[in-house]
C-alpha positions as CSV (number, residue, x, y, z in Angstrom):
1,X,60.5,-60.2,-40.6
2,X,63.3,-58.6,-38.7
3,X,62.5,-57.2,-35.0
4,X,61.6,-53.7,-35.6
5,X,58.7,-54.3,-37.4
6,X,55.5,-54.6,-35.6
7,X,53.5,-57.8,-35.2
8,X,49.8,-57.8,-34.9
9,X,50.4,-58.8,-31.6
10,X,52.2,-55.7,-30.6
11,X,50.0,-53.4,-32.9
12,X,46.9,-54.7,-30.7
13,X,48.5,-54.4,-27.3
14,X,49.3,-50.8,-27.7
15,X,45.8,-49.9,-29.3
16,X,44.3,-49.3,-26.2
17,X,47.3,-47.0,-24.9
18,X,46.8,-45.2,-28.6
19,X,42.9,-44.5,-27.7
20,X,43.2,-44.0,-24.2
21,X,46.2,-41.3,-24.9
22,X,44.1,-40.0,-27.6
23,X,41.2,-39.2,-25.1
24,X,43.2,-38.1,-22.5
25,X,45.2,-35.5,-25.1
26,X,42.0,-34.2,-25.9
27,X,40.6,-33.8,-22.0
28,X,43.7,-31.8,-21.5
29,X,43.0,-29.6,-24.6
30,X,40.0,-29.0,-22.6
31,X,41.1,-27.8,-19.2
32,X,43.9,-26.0,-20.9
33,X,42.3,-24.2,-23.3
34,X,38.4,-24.7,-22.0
35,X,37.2,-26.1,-24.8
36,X,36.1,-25.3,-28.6
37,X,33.0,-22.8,-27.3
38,X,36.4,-20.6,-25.2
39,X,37.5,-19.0,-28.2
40,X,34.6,-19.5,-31.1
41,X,32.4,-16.7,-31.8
42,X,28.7,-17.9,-30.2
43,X,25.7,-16.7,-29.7
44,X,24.5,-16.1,-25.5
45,X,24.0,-19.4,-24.3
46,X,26.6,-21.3,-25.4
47,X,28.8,-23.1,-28.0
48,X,27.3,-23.9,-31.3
49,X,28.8,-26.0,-33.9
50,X,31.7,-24.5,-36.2
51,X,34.4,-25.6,-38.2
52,X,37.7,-23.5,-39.4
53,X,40.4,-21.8,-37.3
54,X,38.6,-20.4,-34.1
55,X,38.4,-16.6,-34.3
56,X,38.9,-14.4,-30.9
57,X,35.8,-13.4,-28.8
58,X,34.6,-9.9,-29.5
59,X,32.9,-7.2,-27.0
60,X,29.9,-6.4,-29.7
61,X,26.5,-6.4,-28.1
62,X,24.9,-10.0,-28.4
63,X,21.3,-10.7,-28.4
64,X,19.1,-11.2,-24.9
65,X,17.1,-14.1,-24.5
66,X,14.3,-12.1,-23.7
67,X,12.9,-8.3,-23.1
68,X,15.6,-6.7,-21.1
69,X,14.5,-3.8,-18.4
70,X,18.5,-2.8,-17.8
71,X,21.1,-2.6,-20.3
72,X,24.4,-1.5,-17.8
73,X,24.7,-1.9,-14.1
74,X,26.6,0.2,-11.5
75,X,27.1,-2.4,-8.2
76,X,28.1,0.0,-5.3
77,X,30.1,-2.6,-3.1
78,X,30.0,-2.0,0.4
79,X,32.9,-4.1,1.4
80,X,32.7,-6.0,5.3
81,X,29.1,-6.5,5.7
82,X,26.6,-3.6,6.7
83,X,24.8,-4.8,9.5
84,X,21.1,-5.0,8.8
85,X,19.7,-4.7,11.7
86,X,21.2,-1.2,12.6
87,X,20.5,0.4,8.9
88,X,17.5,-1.5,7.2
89,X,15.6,-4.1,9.5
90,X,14.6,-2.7,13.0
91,X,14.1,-5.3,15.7
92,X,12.3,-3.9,18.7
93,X,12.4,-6.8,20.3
94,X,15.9,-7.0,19.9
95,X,16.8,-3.3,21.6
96,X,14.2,-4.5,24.4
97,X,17.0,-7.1,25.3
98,X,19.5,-4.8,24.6
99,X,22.5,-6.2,27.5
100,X,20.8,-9.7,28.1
101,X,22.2,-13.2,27.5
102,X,21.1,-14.2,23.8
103,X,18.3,-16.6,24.7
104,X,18.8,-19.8,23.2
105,X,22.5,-22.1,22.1
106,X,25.1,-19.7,21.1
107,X,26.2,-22.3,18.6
108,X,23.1,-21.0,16.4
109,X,25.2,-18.0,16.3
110,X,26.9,-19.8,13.0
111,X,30.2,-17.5,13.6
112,X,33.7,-19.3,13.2
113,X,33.9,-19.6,16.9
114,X,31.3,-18.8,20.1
115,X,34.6,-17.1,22.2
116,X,33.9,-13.9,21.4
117,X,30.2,-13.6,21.7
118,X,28.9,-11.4,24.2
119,X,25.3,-10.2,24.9
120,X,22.5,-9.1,23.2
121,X,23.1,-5.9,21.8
122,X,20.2,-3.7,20.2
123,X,20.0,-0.9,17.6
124,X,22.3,1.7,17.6
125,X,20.6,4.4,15.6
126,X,17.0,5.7,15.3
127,X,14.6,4.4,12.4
128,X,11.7,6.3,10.8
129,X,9.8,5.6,7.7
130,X,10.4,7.2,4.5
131,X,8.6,7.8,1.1
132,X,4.9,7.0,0.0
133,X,6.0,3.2,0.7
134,X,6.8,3.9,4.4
135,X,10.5,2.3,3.7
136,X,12.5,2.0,7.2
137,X,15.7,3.3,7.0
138,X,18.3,4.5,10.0
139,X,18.6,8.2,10.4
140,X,22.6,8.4,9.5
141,X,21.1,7.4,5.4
142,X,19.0,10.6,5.3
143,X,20.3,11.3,1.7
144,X,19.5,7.3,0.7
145,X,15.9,7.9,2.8
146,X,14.3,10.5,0.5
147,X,15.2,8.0,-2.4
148,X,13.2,5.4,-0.4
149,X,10.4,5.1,-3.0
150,X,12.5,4.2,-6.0
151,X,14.7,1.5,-3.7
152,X,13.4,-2.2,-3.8
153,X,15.1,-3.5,-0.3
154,X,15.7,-7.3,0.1
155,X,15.9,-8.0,4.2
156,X,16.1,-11.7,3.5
157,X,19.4,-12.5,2.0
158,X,21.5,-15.4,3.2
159,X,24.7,-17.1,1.9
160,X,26.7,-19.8,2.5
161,X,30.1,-18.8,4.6
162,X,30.6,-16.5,7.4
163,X,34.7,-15.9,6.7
164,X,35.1,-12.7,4.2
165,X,37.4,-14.4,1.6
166,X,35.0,-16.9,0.7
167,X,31.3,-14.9,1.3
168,X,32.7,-12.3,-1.5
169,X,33.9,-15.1,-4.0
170,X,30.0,-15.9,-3.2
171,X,28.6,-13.0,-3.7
172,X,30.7,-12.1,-6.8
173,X,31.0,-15.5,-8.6
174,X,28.5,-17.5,-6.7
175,X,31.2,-19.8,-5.7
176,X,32.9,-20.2,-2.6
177,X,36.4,-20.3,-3.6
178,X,38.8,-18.5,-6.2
179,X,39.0,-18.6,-10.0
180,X,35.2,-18.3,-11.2
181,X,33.8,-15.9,-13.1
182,X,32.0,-12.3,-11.7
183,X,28.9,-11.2,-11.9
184,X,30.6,-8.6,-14.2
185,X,32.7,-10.7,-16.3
186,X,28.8,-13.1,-17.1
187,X,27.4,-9.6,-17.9
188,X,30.1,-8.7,-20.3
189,X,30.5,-12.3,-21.8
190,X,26.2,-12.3,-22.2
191,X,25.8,-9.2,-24.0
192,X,29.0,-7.3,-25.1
193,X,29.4,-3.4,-24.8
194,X,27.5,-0.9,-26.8
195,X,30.7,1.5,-26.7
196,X,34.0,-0.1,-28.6
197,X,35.8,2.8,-27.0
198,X,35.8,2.1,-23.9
199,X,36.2,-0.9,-21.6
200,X,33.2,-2.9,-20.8
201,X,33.6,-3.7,-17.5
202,X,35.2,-1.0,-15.0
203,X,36.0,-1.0,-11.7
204,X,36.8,1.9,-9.5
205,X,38.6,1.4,-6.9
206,X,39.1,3.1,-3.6
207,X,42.8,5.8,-3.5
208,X,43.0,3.6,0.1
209,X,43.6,0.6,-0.9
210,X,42.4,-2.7,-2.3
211,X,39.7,-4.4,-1.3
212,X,39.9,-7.6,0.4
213,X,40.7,-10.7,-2.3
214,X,41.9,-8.0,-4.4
215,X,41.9,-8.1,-7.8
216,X,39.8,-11.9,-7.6
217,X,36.7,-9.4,-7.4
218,X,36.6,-9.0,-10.7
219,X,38.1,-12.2,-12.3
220,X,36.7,-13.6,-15.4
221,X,38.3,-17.0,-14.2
222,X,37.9,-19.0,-16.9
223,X,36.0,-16.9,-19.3
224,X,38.6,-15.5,-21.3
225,X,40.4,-13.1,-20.6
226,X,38.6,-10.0,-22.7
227,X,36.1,-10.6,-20.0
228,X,37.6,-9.6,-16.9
229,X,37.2,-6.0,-15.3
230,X,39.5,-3.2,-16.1
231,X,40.8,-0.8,-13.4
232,X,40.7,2.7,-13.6
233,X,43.3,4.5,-11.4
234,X,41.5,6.5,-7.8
235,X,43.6,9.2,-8.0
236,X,45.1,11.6,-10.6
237,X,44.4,10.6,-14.1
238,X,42.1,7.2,-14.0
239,X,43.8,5.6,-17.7
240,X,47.7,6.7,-18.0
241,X,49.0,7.3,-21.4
242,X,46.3,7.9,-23.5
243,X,47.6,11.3,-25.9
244,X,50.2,10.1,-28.4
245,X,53.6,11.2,-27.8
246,X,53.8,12.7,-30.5
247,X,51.0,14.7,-33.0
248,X,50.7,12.8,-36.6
249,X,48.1,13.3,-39.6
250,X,45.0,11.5,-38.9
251,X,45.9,9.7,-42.7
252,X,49.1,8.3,-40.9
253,X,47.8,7.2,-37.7
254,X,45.3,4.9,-39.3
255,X,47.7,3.6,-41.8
256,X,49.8,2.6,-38.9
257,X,46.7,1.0,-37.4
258,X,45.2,-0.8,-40.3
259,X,49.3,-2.6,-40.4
260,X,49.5,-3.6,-36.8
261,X,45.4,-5.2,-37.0
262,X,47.2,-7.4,-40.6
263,X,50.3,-8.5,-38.2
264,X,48.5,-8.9,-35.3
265,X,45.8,-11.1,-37.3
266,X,49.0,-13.1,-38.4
267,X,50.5,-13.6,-34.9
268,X,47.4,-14.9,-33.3
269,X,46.3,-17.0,-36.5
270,X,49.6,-19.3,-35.9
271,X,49.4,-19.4,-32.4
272,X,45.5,-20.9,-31.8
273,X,43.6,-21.5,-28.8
274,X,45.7,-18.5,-26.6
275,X,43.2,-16.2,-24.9
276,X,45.8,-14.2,-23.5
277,X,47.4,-13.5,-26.5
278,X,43.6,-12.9,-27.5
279,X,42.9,-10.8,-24.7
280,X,46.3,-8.6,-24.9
281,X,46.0,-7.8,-28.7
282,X,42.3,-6.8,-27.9
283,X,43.4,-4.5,-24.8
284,X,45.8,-2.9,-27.3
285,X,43.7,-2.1,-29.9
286,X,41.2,-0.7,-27.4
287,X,43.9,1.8,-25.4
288,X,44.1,3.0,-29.6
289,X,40.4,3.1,-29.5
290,X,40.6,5.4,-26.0
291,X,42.4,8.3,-26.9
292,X,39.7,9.4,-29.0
293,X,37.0,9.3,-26.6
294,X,38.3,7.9,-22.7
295,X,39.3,11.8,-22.2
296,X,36.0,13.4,-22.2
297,X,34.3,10.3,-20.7
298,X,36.5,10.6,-17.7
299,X,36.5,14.3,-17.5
300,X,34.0,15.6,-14.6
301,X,35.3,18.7,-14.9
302,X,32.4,19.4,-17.5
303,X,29.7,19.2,-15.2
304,X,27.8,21.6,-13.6
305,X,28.8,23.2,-10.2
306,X,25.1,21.7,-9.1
307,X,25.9,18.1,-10.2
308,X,29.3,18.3,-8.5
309,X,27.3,19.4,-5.4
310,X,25.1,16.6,-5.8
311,X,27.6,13.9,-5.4
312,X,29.1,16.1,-2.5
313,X,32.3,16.5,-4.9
314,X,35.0,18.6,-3.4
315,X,33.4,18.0,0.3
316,X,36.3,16.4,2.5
317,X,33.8,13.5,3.8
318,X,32.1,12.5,0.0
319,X,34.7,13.6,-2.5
320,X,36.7,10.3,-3.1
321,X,33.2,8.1,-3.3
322,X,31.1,11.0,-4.9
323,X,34.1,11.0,-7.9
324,X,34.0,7.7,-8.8
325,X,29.7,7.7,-8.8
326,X,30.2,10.3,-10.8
327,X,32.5,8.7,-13.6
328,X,30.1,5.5,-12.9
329,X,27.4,7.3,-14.4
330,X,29.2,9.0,-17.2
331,X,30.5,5.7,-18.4
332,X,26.8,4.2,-18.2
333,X,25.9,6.6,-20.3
334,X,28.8,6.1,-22.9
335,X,27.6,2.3,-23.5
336,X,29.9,0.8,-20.4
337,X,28.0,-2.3,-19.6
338,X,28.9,-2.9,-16.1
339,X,30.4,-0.6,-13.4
340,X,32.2,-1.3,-10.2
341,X,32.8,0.8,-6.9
342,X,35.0,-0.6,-4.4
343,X,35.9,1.0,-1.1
344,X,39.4,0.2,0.8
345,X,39.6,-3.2,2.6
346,X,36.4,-3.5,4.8
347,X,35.4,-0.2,5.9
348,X,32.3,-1.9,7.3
349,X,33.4,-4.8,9.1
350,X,32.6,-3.6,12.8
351,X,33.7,-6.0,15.3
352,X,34.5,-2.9,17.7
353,X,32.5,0.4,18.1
354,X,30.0,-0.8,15.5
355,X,28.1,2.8,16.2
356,X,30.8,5.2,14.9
357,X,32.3,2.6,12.4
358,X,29.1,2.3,10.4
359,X,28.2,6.0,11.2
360,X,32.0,7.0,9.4
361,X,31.3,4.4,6.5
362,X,27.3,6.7,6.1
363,X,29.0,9.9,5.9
364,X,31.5,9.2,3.4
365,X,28.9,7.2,0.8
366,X,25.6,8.1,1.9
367,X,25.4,11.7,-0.6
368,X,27.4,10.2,-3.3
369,X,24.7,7.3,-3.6
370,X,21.9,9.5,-3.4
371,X,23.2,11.7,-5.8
372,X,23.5,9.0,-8.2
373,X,20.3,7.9,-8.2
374,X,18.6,11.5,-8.1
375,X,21.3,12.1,-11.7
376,X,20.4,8.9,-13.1
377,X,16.7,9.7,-12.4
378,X,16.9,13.4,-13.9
379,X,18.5,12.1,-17.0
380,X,16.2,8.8,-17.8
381,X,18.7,6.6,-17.3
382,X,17.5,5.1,-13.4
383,X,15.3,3.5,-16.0
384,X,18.1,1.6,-18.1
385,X,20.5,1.1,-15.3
386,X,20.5,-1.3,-12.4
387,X,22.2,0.3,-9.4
388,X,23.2,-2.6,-6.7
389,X,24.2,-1.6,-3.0
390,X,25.1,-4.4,-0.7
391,X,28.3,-6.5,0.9
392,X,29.0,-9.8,1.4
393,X,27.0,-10.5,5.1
394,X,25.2,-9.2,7.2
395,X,26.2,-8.9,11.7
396,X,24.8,-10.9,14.1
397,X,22.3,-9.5,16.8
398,X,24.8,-10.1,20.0
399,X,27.8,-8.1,20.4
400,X,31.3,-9.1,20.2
401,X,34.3,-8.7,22.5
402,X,36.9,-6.0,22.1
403,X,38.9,-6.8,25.3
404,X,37.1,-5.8,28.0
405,X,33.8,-4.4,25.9
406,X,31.6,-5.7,23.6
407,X,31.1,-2.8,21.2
408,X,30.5,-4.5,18.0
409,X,29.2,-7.1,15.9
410,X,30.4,-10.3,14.5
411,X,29.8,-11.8,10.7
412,X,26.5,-13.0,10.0
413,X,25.8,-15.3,7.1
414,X,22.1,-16.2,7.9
415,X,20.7,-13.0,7.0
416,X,21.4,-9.5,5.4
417,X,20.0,-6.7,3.7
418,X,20.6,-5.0,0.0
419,X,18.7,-3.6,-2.1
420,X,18.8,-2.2,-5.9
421,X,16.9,0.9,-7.8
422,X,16.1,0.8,-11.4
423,X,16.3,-1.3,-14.5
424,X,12.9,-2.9,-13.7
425,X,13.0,-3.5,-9.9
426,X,9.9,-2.4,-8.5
427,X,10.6,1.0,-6.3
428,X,8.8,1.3,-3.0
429,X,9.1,-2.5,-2.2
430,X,11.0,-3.9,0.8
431,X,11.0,-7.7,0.6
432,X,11.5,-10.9,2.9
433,X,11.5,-11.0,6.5
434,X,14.3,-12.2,9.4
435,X,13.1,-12.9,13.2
436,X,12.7,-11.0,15.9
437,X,16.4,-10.6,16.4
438,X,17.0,-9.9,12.6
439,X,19.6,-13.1,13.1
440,X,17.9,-15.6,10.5
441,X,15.9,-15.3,7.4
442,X,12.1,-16.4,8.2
443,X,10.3,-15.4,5.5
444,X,10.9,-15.0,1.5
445,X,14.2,-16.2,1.6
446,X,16.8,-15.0,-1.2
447,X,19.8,-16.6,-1.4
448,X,23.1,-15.4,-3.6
449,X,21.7,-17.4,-6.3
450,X,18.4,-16.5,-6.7
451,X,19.7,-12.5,-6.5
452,X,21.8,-13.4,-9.3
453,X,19.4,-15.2,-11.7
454,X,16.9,-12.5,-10.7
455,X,19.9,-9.4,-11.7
456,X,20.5,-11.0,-15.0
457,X,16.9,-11.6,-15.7
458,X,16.7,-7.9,-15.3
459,X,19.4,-7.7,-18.0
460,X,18.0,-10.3,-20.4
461,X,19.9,-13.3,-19.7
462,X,18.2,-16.6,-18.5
463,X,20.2,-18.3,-15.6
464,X,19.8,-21.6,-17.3
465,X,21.0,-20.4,-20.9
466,X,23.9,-18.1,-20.0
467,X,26.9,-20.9,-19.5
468,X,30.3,-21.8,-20.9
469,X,31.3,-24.9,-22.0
470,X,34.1,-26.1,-19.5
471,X,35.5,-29.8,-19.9
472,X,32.4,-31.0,-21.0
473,X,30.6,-29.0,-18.5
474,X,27.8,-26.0,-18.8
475,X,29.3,-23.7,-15.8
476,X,27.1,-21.0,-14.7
477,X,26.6,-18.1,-12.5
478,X,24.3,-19.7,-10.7
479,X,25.7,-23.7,-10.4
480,X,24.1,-26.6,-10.5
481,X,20.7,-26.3,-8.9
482,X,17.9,-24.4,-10.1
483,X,17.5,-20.7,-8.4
484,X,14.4,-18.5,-8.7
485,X,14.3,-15.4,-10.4
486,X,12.4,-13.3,-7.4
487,X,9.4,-11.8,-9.9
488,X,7.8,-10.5,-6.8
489,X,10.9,-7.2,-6.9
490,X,10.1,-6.3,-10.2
491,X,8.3,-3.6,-12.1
C-alpha cells in the first residue's frame, strides 16, 4: 500500500470533519439563501414539504386563515411622533400645572437624557367632543373630527425605544433594528395581490424628501425580494417609462413576450436559490404588465372637480398629501394590497414651538385624510379597506429646552395615540387610558405587537401562523412571545 492511499485510520479521523463540514455547508445554505420555504411555492403559514427544482414566489392571492373584514390597507404615516396629549388625549390635570416642576423623578421621563427637560407644559389647543360617540379630538383636526364616529382611537399605545431610528423599525417590522420585514412586505407575502398589473405594495412618498431610515421603511428584509414596497415617484409622472418607444401590433408584442418569459425561465432554472434574480425577472415582467393599465390607475385627472375638492387637490396647503390619498384609494380599488404615505423626514417631531409645528403638520394632512375616508365611505370600500394613522411615539407631558425656552416636547415611548377606520374596526370607539399627565399607559395597554396581530387579524392572517422559515427558525411579525389580538376594537 503506497502512501496516498487512505488507511482506515485516516478515513476515521477525518469523518467527523466530513459531517461536521457537511452540517455547517448546509447552515450556511440557510442564512444565505433562507432556507428551502424562501423560494418554494407555500401556502400562508409556512413551508410545506416539496421536492424538484424550487420555483420563484408569486404575487397571486393566497388563502386567509380565517374570515377576513379588510382585504388592502392604506397606513397614513405620520412621521416624528404626534403628541397625544395636544390632539387625542386631553389632560386637565395636566394644563392645571401648566409651568410647574413635573412632580415626581425626572428619570421616569424615559427620554435619552433628563438635560433638556423643562417644566410641565399643558395643552396647546382646545378639545371638544365629536360624533354620536362623543370622540375628543383638538380643534386644528376639524375635517378628521366630523369622521369621529367611523374612527376607532387607541390612547394606550407604548413601544420599546424612545430614539426615532429604532421606534420606526418597531413600529414597521416589530423589531428594533434594521433588516426585518414591514408590516407591508407580511401583508404582501400572506395574501398576494388581486391586481397582476400593478405592484402590490406602494409607497408614496413625500416630493420633500425621504423619510427618516429611508428606504428600511419598507424592507422585506429577508422575505424575498418580490416582497418589498415599490415607490412611486411625488412629483411629475409617479412610474417613468411605461409607453413603448415605439407602436407595434399587439400579435408582435406578445410574441416578444411569450420569448423573453422561455429565456428568462431558462436563466433562473440554472441559477437556483437567487431571489434577486427572482425578484428582478418578476419586476420586469410586471413594468410589461403596467403599460396596459398603471396609466389610468395613476391618472386623477379623471375625477370629478368635487372629489378633487374633497382631498383639497390644487389647494397650496393640501395638494401634495391630498394627491397621493387620492392615488391611495385608486390603487385600493384596482386590487393593490397595501398602500403607504410617507411625509418628508419628521414633520412632527416638535422639540421647539410644538403649537405651530403640529398646527402646520394639521393643515397640510388634516382634509386630505378626511377626504379619504368620506371617498372610501361613499364608494363602499371604508368597508374593505383598513386606513391606519399614527407615528412611531408619542411626546412627553413636560416641555423641552430650545435655548432659553421651553416650547416643545420631547420623545415619548410610554404612551401614544393612533387610531384606524374600517375593515372591521369598530367606529365610534376610543380605547385604553394613560394618566393624568397622558405620560404612561394605565389602562388597556397596546403595545406594537398586539396592534400588529390585531391589523393582520383584520386581514385574515393569524400572528402565530404567518412566519417564514429562517435557519431553522419560524420569524414573525410579531416575535417570539405571544401578543393579543385587541377584539374589544372590532366590529
Amino acid at each position: 500500500m503506497n502512501e496516498s492511499t487512505f488507511r482506515r485510520r485516516d478515513f476515521f479521523a477525518r469523518m467527523s470533519d466530513g459531517m461536521f463540514g457537511a452540517a455547517f455547508a448546509h447552515l450556511l445554505c440557510q442564512d444565505f439563501f433562507g432556507g428551502t420555504s424562501a423560494f418554494a411555492e407555500q401556502p400562508v403559514g409556512g413551508p410545506e414539504a416539496h421536492s424538484g427544482p424550487a420555483k420563484p414566489f408569486n404575487l397571486t392571492p393566497k388563502p386567509t386563515h380565517h374570515p377576513a373584514t379588510a382585504k388592502s390597507v392604506i397606513q397614513l404615516f405620520m412621521n416624528g411622533g404626534p403628541s397625544q396629549m395636544d390632539l387625542f388625549d386631553p389632560k386637565p390635570v395636566l394644563n392645571g400645572m401648566d409651568g410647574k416642576p413635573y412632580p415626581g423623578n425626572v428619570e421616569e421621563i424615559g427620554n435619552t437624557g433628563t438635560a433638556g427637560i423643562g417644566v410641565m407644559m399643558g395643552g396647546k389647543y382646545k378639545f371638544a367632543r365629536h360624533g354620536e360617540s362623543g370622540m375628543w379630538m383638538a380643534d386644528v383636526l376639524p375635517h378628521t373630527a366630523k369622521m369621529a364616529d367611523d374612527l376607532c382611537l387607541i390612547n394606550s399605545l407604548w413601544t420599546d425605544h424612545p430614539n426615532h431610528d429604532n421606534a420606526l423599525y418597531k413600529i414597521h417590522s416589530g423589531r428594533l433594528f434594521m433588516g426585518y420585514p414591514t408590516l407591508g412586505a407580511w401583508t404582501v407575502y400572506g395574501l398576494g395581490s388581486e391586481n397582476q398589473n400593478l405592484p402590490a405594495y406602494v409607497v408614496l412618498n413625500d416630493p420633500l424628501g425621504l423619510p427618516k431610515n429611508g428606504t428600511r421603511n419598507w424592507t422585506s428584509g429577508f422575505l424575498p425580494p418580490v416582497f418589498q414596497g415599490t415607490p412611486f415617484r411625488p412629483t411629475g409622472s409617479p412610474i417613468l417609462n411605461l409607453k413603448p418607444q415605439y407602436e407595434q401590433p399587439s400579435e408582435v408584442t406578445e410574441s416578444a413576450r411569450g420569448l423573453l418569459r422561455q429565456l428568462d425561465e431558462i436563466h433562473r432554472v440554472r441559477r437556483p436559490y437567487h431571489p434577486e434574480l427572482d425578484a428582478r425577472i418578476q419586476s420586469y415582467s410586471l413594468a410589461a404588465r403596467m403599460q396596459l393599465s398603471a396609466g389610468e390607475a395613476l391618472d386623477i385627472g379623471k375625477e370629478t372637480r368635487e372629489t378633487l375638492s374633497l382631498y383639497g387637490v390644487g389647494e397650496p396647503e393640501t395638494d401634495s398629501f391630498g394627491r397621493r390619498c387620492l392615488l391611495a384609494r385608486r390603487l385600493v380599488e384596482r386590487g393593490v394590497r397595501f398602500v403607504q404615505i410617507f411625509l418628508e423626514e419628521q414633520p412632527w417631531d416638535s422639540h421647539v414651538d410644538l403649537e405651530d409645528n403640529h398646527r402646520a403638520a394639521c393643515r397640510r394632512t388634516d382634509k386630505p385624510v378626511a377626504g379619504l375616508l368620506r371617498d372610501l365611505k361613499r364608494t363602499g370600500l371604508l368597508d374593505s379597506t383598513l386606513v391606519i394613522w399614527g407615528g412611531e411615539f408619542g411626546r412627553t407631558p413636560t416641555s423641552q429646552r430650545a435655548g432659553d425656552v421651553y416650547t416643545g416636547r420631547d420623545h415619548n415611548m410610554q404612551a401614544f395615540s393612533s387610531w384606524i377606520a374600517g375593515g372591521g374596526a369598530r367606529g365610534g370607539t376610543t380605547y385604553g387610558k394613560t394618566d393624568e399627565f397622558g405620560h404612561k399607559v394605565v389602562e388597556d395597554p397596546v403595545s406594537v405587537h398586539d396592534f400588529h396581530a390585531t391589523l393582520l387579524h383584520l386581514l385574515g392572517l393569524h400572528h402565530q401562523k404567518l412566519f417564514f422559515t429562517r435557519s431553522g427558525l419560524e420569524e414573525r411579525l410579531t416575535g417570539v412571545e405571544p401578543p393579543r389580538v385587541v377584539t374589544e376594537i372590532l366590529s
